[in-house]
MARGURO-794929 format. One record per residue: z, x, y of N, C-alpha, C, O in turn; residue in three letters. Coordinates in steps of 0.05 Angstrom, whole numbers, padded with zeros to 5 digits, always signed. Example, Ala and Ser with C-alpha at 12.3 -4.5 7.8 and 13.67 -1.06 7.14 Angstrom:
BEGIN
+00156+00264-00114+00156+00246-00090+00156+00264-00066+00169+00285-00066Ala/+00142+00257-00045+00143+00273-00021+00157+00258+00001+00161+00268+00023Ser/
***
This chain:
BEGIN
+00000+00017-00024+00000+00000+00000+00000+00017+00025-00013+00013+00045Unk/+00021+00042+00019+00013+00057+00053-00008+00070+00048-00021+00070+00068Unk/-00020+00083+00028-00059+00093+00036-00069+00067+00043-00088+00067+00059Unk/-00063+00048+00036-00087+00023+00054-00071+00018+00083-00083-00001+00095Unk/-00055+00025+00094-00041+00007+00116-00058+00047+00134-00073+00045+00153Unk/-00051+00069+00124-00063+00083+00145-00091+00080+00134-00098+00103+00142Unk/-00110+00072+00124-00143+00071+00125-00146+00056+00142-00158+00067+00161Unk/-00140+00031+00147-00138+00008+00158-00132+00012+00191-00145+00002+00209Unk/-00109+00032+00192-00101+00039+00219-00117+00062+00230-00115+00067+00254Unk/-00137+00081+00212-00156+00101+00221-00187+00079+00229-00202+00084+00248Unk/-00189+00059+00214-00225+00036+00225-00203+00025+00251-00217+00026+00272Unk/-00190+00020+00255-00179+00010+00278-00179+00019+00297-00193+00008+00314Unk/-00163+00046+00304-00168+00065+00321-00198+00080+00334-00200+00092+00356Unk/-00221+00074+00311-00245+00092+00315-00258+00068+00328-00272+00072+00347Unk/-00255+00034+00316-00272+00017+00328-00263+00003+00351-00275-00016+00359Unk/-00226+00018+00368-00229+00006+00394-00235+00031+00408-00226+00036+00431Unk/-00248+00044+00397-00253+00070+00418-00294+00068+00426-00307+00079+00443Unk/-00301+00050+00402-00331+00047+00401-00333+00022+00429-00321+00000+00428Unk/-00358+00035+00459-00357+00016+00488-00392+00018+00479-00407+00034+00468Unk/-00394-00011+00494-00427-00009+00491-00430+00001+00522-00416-00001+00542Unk/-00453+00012+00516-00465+00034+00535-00493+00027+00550-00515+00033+00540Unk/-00490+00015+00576-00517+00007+00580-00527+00025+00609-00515+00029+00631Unk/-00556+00035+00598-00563+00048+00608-00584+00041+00621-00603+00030+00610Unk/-00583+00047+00647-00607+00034+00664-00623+00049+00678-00621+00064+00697Unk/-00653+00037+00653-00677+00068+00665-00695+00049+00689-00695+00025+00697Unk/-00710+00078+00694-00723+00064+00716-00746+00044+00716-00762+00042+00698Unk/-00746+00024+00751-00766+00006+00741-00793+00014+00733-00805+00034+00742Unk/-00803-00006+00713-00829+00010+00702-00856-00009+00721-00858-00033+00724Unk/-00872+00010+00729-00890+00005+00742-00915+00009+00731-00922+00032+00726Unk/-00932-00013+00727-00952-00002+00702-00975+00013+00727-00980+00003+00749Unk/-00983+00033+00720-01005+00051+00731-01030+00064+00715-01025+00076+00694Unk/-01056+00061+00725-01084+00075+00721-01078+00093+00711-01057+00100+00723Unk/-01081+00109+00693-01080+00143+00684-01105+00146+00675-01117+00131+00659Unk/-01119+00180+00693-01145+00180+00685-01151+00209+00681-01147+00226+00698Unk/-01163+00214+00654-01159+00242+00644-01191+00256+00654-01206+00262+00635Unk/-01200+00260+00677-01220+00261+00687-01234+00292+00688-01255+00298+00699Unk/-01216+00309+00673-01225+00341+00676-01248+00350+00652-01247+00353+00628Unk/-01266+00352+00672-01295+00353+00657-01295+00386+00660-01297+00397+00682Unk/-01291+00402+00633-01300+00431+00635-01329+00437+00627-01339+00421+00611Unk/-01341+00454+00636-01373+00463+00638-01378+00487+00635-01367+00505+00647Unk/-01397+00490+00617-01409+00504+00601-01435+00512+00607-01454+00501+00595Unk/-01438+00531+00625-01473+00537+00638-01499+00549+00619-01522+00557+00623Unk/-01482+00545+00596-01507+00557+00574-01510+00527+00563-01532+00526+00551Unk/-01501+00508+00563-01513+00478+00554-01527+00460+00573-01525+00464+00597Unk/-01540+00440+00562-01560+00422+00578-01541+00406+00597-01542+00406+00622Unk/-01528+00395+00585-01513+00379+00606-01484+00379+00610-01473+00399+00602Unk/-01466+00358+00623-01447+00368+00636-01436+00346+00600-01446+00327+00588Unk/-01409+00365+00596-01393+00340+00572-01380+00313+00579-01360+00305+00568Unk/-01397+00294+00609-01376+00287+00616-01367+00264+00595-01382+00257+00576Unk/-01338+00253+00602-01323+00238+00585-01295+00224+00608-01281+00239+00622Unk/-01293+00207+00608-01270+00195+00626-01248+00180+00616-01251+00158+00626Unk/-01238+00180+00610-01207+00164+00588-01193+00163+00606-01186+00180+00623Unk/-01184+00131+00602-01172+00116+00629-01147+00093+00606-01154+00077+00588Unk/-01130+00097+00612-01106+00086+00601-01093+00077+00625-01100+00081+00648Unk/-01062+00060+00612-01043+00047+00634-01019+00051+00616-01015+00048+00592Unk/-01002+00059+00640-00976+00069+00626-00968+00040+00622-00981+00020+00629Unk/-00939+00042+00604-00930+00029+00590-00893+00033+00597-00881+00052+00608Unk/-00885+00013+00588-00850+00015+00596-00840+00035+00582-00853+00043+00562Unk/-00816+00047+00587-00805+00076+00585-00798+00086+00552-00784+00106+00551Unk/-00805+00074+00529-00803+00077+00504-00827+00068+00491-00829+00064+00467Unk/-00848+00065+00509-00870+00047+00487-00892+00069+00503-00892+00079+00525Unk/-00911+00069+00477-00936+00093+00485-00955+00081+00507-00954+00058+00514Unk/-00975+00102+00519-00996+00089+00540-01009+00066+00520-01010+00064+00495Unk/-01019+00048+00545-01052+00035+00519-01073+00042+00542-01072+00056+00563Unk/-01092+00025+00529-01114+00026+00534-01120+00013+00560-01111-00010+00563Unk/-01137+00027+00583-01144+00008+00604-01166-00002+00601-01186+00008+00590Unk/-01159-00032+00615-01194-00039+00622-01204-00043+00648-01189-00052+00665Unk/-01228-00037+00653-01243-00023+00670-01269-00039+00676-01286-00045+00660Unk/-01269-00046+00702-01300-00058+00694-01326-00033+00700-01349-00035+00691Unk/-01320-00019+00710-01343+00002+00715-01329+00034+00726-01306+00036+00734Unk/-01343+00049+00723-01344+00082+00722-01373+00087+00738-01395+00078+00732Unk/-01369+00102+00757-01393+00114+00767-01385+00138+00781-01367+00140+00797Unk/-01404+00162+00772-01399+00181+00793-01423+00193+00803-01443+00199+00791Unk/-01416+00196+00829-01442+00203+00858-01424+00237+00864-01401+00246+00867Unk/-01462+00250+00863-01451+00279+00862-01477+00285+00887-01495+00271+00898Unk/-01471+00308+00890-01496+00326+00906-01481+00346+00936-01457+00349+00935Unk/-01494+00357+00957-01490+00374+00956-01476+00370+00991-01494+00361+01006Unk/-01449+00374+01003-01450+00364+01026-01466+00374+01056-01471+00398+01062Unk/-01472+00352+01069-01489+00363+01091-01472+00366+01112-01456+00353+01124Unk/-01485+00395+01111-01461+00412+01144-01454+00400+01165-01432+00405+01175Unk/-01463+00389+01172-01461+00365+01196-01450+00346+01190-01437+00337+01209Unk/-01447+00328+01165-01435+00309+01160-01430+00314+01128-01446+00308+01111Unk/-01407+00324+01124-01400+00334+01099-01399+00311+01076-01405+00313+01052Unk/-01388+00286+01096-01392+00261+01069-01405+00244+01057-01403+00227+01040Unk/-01429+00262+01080-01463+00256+01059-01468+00275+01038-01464+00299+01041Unk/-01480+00261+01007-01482+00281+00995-01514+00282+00987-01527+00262+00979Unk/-01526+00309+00991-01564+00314+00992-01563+00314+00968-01543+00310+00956Unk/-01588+00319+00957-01598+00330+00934-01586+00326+00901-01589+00341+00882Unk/-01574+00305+00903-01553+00299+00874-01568+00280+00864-01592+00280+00862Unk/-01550+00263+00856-01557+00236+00842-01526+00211+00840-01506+00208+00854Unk/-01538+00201+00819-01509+00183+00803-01517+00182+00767-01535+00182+00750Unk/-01484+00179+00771-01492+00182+00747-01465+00151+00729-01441+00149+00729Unk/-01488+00134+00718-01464+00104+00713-01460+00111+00681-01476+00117+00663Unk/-01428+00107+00683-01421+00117+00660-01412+00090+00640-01408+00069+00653Unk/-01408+00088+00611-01403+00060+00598-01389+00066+00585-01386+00091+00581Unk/-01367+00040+00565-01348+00056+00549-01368+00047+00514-01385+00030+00507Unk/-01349+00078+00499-01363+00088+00480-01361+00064+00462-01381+00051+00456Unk/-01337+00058+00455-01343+00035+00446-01307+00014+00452-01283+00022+00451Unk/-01318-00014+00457-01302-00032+00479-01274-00027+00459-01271-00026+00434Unk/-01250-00022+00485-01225-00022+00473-01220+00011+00470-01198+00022+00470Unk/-01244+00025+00469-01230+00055+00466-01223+00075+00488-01213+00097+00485Unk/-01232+00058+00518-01223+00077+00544-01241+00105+00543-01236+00126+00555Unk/-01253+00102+00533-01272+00127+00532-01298+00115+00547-01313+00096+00542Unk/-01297+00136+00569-01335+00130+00586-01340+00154+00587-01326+00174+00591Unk/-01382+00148+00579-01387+00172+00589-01421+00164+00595-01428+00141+00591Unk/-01435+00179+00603-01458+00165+00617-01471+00152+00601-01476+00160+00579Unk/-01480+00122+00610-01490+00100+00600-01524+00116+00582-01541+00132+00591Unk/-01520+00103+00556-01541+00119+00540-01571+00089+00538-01594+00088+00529Unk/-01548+00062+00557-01571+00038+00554-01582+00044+00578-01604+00033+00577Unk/-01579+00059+00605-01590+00048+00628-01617+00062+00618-01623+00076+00599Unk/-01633+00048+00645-01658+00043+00652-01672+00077+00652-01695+00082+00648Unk/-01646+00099+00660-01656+00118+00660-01631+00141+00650-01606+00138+00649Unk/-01646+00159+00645-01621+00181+00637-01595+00186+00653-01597+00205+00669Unk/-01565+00171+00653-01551+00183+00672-01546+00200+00666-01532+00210+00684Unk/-01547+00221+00642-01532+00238+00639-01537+00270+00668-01554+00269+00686Unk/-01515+00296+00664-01521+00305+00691-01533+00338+00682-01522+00347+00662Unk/-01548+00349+00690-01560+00363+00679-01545+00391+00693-01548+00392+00718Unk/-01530+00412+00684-01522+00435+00690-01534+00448+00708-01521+00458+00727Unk/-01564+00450+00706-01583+00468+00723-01585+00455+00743-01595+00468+00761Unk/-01580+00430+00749-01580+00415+00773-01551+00413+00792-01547+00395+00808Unk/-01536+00434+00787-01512+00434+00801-01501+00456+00807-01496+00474+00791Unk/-01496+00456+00838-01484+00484+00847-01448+00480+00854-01432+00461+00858Unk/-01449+00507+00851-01413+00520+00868-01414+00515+00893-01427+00526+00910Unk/-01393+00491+00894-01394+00478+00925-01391+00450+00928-01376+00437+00941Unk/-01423+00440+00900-01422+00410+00902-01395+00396+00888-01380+00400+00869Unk/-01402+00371+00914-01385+00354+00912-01384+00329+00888-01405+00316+00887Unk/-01367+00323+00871-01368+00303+00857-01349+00287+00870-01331+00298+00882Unk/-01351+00240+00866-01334+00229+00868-01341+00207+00851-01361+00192+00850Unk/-01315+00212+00833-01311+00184+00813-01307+00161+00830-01298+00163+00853Unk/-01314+00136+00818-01304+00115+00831-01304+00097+00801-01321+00097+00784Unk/-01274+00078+00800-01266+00060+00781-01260+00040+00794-01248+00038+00815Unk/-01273+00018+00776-01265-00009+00784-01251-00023+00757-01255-00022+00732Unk/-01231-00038+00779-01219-00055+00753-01216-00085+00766-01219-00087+00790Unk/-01212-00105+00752-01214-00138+00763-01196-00137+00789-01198-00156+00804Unk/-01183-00122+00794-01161-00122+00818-01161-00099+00835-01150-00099+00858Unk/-01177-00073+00824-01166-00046+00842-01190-00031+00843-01208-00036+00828Unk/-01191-00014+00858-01208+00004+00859-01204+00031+00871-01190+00035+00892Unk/-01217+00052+00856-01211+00080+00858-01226+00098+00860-01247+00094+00849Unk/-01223+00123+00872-01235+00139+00886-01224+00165+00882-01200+00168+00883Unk/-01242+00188+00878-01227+00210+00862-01257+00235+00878-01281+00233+00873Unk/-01243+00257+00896-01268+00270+00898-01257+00301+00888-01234+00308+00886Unk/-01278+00314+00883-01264+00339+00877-01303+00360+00874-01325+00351+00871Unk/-01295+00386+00878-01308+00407+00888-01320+00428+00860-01304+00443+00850Unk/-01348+00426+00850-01352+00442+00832-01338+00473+00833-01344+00486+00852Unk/-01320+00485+00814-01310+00511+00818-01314+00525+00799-01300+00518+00780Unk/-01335+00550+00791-01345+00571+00776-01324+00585+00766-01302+00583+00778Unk/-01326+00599+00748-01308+00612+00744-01311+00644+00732-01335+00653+00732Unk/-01294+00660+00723-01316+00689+00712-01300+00688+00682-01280+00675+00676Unk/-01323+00710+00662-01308+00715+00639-01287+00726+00634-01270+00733+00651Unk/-01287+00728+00616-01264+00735+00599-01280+00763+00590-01297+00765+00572Unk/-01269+00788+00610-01273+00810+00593-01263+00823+00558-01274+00830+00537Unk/-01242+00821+00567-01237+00820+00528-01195+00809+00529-01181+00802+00548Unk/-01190+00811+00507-01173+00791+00484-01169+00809+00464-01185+00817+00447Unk/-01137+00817+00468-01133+00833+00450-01104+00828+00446-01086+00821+00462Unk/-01103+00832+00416-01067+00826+00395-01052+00857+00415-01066+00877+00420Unk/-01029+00856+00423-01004+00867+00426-00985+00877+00407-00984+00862+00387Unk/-00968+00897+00406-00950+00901+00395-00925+00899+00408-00903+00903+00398Unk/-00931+00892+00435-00900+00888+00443-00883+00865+00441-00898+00846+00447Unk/-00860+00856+00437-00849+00829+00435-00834+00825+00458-00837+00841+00477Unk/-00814+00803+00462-00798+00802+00488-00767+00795+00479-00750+00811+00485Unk/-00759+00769+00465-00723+00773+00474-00725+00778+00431-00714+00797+00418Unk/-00739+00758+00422-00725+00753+00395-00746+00775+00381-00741+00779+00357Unk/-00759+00784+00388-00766+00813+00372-00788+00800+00353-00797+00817+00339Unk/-00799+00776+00349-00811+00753+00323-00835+00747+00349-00850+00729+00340Unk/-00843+00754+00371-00863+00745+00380-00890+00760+00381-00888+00784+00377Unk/-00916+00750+00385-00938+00758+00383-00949+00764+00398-00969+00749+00396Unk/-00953+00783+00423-00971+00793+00441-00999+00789+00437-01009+00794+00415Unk/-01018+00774+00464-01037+00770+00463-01050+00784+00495-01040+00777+00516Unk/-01073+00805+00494-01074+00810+00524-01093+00800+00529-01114+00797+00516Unk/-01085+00794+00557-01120+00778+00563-01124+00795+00586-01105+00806+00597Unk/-01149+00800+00595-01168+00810+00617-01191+00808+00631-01212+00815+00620Unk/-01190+00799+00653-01209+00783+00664-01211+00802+00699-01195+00814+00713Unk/-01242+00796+00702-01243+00811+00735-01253+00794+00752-01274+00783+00748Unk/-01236+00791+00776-01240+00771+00795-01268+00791+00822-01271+00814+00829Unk/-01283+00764+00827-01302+00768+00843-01294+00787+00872-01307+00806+00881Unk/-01272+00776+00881-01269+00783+00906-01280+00776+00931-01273+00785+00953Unk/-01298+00759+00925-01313+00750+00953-01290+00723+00964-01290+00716+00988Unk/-01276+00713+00951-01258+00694+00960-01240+00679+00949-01239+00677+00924Unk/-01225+00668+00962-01199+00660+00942-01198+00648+00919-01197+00624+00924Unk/-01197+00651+00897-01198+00641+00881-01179+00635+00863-01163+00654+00861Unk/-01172+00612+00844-01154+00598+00831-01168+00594+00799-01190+00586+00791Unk/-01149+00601+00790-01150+00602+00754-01135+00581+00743-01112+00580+00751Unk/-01143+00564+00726-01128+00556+00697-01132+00569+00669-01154+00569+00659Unk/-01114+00579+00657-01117+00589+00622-01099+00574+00617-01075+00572+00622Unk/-01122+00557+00599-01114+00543+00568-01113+00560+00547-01134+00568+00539Unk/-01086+00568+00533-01076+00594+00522-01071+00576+00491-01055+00583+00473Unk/-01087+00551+00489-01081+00546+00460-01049+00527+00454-01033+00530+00472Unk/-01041+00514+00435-01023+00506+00426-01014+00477+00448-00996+00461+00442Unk/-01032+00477+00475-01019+00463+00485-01002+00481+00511-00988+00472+00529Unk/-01009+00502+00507-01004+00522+00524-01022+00522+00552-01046+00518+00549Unk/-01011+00526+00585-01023+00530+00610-01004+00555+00617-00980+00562+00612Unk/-01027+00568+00636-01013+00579+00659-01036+00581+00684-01060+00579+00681Unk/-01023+00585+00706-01044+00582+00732-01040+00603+00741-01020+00616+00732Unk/-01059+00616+00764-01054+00638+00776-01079+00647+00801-01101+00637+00802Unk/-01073+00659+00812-01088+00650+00840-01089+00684+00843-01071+00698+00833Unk/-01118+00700+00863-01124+00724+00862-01105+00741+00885-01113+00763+00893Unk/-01082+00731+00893-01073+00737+00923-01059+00776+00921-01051+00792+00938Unk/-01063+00773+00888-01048+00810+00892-01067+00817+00875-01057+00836+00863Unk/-01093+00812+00865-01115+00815+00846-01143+00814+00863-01155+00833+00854Unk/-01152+00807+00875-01175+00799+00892-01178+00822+00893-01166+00840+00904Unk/-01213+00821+00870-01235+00845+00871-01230+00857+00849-01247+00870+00837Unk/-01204+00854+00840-01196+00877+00817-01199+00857+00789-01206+00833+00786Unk/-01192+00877+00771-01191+00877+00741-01159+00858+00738-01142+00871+00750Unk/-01151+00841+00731-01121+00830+00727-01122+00830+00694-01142+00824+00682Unk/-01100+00838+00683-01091+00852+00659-01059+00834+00663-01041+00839+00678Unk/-01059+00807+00640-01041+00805+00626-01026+00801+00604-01041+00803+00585Unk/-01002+00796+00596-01000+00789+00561-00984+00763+00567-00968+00754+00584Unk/-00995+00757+00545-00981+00713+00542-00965+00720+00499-00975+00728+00478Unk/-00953+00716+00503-00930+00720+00473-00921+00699+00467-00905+00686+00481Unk/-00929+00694+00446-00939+00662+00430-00922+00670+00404-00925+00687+00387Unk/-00896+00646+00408-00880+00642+00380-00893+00643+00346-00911+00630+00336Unk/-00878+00659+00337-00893+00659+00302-00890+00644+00291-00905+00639+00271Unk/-00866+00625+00298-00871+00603+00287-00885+00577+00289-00884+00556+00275Unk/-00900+00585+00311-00916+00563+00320-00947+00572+00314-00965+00557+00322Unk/-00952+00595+00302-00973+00596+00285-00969+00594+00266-00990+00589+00253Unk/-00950+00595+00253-00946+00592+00217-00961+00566+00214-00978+00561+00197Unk/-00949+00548+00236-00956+00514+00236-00978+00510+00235-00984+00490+00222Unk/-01001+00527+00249-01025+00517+00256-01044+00531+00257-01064+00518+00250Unk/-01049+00554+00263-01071+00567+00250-01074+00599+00269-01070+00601+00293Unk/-01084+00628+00245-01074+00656+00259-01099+00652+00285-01098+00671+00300Unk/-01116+00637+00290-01134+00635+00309-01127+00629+00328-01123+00604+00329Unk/-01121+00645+00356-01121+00631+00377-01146+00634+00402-01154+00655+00411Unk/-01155+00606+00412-01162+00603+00430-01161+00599+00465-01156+00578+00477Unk/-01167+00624+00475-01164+00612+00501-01195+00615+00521-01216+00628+00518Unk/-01184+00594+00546-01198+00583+00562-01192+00601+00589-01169+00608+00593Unk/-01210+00608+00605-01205+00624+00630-01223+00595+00644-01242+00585+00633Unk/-01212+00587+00668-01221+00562+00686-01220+00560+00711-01198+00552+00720Unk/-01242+00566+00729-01230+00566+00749-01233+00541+00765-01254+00527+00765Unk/-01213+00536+00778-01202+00516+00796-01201+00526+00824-01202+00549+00831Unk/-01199+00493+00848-01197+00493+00868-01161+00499+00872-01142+00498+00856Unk/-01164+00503+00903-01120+00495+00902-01116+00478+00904-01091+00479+00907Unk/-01128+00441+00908-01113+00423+00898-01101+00430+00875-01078+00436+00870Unk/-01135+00427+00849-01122+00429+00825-01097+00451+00806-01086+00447+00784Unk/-01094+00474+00825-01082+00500+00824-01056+00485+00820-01043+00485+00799Unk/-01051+00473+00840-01030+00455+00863-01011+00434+00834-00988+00433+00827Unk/-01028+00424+00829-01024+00399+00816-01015+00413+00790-00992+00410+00782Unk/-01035+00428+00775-01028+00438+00746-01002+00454+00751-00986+00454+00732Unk/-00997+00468+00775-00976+00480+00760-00950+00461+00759-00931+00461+00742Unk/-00954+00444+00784-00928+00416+00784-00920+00412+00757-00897+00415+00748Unk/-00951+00401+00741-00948+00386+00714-00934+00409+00695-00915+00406+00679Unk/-00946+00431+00699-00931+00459+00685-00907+00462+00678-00899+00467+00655Unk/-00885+00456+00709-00872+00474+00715-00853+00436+00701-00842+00439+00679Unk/-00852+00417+00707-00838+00392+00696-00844+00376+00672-00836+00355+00664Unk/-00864+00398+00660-00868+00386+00626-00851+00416+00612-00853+00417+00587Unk/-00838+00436+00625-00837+00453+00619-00852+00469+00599-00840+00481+00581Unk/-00873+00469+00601-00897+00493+00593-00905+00471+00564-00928+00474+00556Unk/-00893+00457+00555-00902+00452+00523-00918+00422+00523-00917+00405+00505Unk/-00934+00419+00551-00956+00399+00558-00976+00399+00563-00983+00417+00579Unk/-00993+00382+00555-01027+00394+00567-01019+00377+00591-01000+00362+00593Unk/-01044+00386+00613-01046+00376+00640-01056+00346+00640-01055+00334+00661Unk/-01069+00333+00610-01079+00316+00611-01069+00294+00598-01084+00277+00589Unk/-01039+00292+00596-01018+00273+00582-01004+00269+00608-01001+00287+00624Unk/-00993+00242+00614-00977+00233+00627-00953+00255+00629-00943+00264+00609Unk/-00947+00262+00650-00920+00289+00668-00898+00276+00657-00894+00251+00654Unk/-00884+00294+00652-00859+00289+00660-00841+00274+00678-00820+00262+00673Unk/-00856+00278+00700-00845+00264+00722-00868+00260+00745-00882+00280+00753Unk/-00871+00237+00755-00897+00228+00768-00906+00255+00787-00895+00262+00809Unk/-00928+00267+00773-00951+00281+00785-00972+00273+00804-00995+00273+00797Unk/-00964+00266+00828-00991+00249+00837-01019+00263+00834-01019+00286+00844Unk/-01037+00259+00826-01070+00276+00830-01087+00268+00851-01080+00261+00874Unk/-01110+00270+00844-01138+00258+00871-01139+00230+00854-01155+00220+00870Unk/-01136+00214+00841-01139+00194+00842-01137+00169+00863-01125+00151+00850Unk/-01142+00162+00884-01135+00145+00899-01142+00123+00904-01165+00121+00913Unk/-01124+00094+00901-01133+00070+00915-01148+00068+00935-01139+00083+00952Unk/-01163+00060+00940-01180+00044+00962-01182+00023+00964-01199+00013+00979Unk/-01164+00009+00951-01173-00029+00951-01166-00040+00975-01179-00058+00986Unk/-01140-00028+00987-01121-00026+01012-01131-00009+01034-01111-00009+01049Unk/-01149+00004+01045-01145+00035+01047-01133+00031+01079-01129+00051+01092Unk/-01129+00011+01088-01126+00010+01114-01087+00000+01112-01073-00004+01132Unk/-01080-00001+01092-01052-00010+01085-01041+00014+01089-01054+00029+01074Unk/-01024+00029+01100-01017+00052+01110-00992+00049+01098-00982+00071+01098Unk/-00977+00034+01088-00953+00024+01079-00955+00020+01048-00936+00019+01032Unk/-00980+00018+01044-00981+00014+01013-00977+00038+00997-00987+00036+00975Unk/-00966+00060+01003-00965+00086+00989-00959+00090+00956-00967+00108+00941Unk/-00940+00065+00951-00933+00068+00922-00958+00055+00907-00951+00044+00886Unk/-00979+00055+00911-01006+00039+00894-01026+00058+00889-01049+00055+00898Unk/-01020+00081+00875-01025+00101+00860-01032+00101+00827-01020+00092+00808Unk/-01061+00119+00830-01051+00122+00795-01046+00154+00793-01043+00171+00812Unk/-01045+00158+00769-01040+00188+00751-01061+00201+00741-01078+00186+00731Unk/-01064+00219+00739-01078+00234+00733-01100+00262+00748-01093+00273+00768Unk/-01117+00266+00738-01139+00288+00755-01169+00281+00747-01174+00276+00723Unk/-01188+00281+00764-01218+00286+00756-01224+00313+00777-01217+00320+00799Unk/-01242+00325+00753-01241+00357+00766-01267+00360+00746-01268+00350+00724Unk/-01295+00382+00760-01315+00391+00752-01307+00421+00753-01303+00435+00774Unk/-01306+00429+00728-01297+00459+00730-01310+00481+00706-01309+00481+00682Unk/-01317+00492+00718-01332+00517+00698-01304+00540+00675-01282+00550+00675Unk/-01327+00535+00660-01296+00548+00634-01315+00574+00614-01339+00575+00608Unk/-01295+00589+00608-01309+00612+00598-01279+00614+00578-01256+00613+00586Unk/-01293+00617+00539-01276+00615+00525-01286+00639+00507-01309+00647+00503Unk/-01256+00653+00494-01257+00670+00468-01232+00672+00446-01208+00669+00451Unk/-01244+00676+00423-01223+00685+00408-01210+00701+00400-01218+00723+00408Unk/-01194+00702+00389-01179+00728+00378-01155+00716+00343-01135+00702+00340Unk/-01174+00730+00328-01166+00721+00301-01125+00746+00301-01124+00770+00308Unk/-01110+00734+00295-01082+00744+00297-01077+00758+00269-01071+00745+00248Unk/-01079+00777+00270-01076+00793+00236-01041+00800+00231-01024+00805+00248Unk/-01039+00797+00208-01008+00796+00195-01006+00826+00201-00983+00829+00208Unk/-01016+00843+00201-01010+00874+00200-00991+00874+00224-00966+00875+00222Unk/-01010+00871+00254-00998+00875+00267-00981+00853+00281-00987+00853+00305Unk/-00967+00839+00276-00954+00811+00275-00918+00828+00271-00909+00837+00250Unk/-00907+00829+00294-00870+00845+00289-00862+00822+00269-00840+00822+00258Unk/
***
């Protein structure tokens, strides 16, 4: 009888100590998210474009799918005198791949080829998305930005705190004729940004040291991307960088609201309407990629 009178008095004690706990997240505001970063490849015919347009969702449930009634983007080249005319371009109307999947990319029914042809686009020209939806409409402009190779990609032997990491060096030489802004896509889901302000003209030489256990997972191949960007986008990626703490692509909903070039226009004269925003980036950007196969030899 007293082992049951103290069991009895131990569920007692533990279940007036159990308080419900209510926690109050923030209001959810459903918003546009639009994964608009078209990278380019000057040895192919045309540009890859592709537009994936989702709407966030309340604070435990995944994005879905947006719908959209149209995608179009007007490109060409601005005129000096009036920069927000654009010469010598085109349009290009984009459709989704198939209904429900948020994927657009140039209409393969119209009347004529939208697709955009590489050789028909310079460093400088201007691109602007425009999205329509039954209620909103959006506007997104952004600046073709070239970028240079990737001189070479090479395995390391040095490690840094836990002695288990994998040195990768990368090396790349900046033009020098002007400021210029980098993205490397370093693989895994991996960014870093970097801008020419102590490099301009020169050779930049660095190493990126990639966990072993995060190749065991996935494969001794790693790929990276050298990209160059404007300093909006400089601006923006490293925000998303620096508040997904490094283990996000730039093209998943932030951590914490990233605003991009996406902008309302439905309002544009509403000066007060500031919170009627979507998420995301559209960016035309030139990309230069290589590999480097990771050998167990030299692996600490």
């Amino acid at each position: 009888m007293k082992r049951y009178l103290i069991c009895i008095l131990i569920i007692t004690i533990f279940a007036s100590c159990e308080d419900v706990v209510d926690v109050e997240l923030p209001d959810n505001v459903s918003r546009l998210i639009v994964n608009g970063v078209i990278r380019v490849n000057e040895n192919e015919e045309y540009l890859p474009i592709e537009i994936v347009v989702s709407e966030s969702s309340s604070f435990f449930e995944e994005n879905t799918v947006a719908t959209i009634k149209s995608a179009i983007i007007y490109y060409g080249t601005p005129r000096e005198d009036a920069p927000e005319i654009l010469e010598g371009g085109g349009v290009s109307n984009l459709a989704e791949v198939e209904p429900g999947s948020g994927k657009w990319v140039p209409d393969p029914s119209f009347d004529s080829d939208q697709r955009i042809r590489v050789g028909n686009i310079n460093e400088g020209d201007v691109f602007q998305l425009m999205i329509t939806t039954d209620t909103e409409q959006y506007l997104a402009t952004t600046t073709y930005v070239k970028s240079v190779p990737i001189d070479s990609l090479e395995q390391g032997d040095e490690t840094l705190f836990s002695g288990d990491e994998t040195e990768v060096i990368v090396t790349f030489t900046d033009p020098g004729d002007s400021d210029d802004f980098y993205l490397l896509d370093l693989d895994f889901g991996e960014f870093l940004v970097t801008e020419d302000e102590f490099y301009q003209g020169q050779t930049f030489v660095f190493s990126y040291f990639y966990d072993n256990e995060l190749q065991v997972n996935t494969s001794s191949v790693v790929d990276v991307s050298l990209i160059g960007v404007d300093e909006p986008f400089y601006n923006y990626m490293n925000q998303v960088i620096v508040q997904s703490g490094g283990d996000q692509g730039p093209f998943q909903t932030p951590a914490a609201t990233v605003r991009g070039n996406i902008i309302n226009i439905t309002d544009i004269d509403n000066v007060d309407n500031t919170d009627n925003y979507a998420l995301g980036y559209f960016a035309i950007v030139e990309e230069y990629k290589d590999s480097i196969t990771i050998t167990e030899n030299e692996t600490n």
